[in-house]
C-alpha positions in Angstrom: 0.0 0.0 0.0 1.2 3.7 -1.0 0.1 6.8 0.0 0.9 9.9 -1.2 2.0 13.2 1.0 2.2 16.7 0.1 5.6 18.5 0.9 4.8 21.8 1.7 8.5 23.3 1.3 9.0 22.2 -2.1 5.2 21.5 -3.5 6.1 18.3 -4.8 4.4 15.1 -4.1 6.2 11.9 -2.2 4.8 8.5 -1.7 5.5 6.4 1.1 5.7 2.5 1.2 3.2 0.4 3.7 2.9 -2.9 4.5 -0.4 -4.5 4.1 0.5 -7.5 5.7 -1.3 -10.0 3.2 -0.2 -11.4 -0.1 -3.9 -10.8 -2.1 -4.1 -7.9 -4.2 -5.6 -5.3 -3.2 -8.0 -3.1 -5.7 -10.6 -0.4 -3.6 -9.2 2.0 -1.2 -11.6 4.0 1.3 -10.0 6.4 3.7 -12.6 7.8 6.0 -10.2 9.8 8.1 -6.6 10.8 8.4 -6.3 7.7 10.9 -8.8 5.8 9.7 -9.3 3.5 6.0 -10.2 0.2 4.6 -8.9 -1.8 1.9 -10.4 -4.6 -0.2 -9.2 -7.0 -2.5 -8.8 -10.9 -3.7 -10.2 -13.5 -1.7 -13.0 -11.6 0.3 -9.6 -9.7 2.0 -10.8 -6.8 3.9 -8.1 -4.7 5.7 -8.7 -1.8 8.3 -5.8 0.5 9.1 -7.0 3.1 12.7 -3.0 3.8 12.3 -3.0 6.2 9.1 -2.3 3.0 7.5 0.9 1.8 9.7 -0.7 -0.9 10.7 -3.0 -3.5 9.2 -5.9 -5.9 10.3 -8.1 -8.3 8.2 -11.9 -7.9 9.2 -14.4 -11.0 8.4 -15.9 -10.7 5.2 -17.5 -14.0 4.9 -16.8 -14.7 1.8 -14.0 -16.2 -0.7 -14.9 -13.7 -3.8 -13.0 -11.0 -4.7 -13.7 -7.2 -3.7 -13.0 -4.8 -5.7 -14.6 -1.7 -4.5 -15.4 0.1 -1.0 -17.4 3.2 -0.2 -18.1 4.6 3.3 -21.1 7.2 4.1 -19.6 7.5 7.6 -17.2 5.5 10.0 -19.8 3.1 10.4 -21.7 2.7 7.6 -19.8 1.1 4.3 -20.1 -1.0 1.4 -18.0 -3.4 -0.9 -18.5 -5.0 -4.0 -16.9 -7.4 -6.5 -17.2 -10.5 -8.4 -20.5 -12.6 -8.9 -22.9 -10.0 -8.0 -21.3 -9.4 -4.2 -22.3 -6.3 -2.3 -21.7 -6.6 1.8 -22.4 -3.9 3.8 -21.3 -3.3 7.3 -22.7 -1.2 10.2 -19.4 -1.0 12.5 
């Protein structure tokens, strides 16, 4: 995982390295705050960073497909799709 920064002194843009801690690609991206942020990807992965992203944990998903998308309407309320028709929504 990558995120980018602004530099402030010299306007130019730098992107930092994280560690996700899994080895499924990872395709949606939902930062809610600058602390808080979910990633989604192959294999039903689900990832939530409270950390800015430092750190890493897999949620349950309950399923095997892959995810490819993720919105969020407020820290609690959030959706993800991906392949064969799956939407899962969570509430917290």
């Amino acid at each position: 995982i990558i995120f980018l920064g602004n530099n402030l002194k010299t306007n130019s843009q730098t992107w930092v390295q994280k560690t996700s801690g899994t080895n499924q690609n990872l395709w949606g991206l939902e930062v809610i705050s600058s602390n808080n942020a979910y990633v989604v990807g192959d294999q039903g992965t689900i990832l939530f960073s409270s950390t800015g992203g430092n750190t890493w944990s897999a949620q349950t998903s309950g399923t095997t497909n892959y995810l490819n998308s993720i919105n969020f309407y407020n820290i609690n309320l959030g959706w993800t799709a991906g392949e064969n028709g799956t939407i899962l929504k969570t509430t917290n």
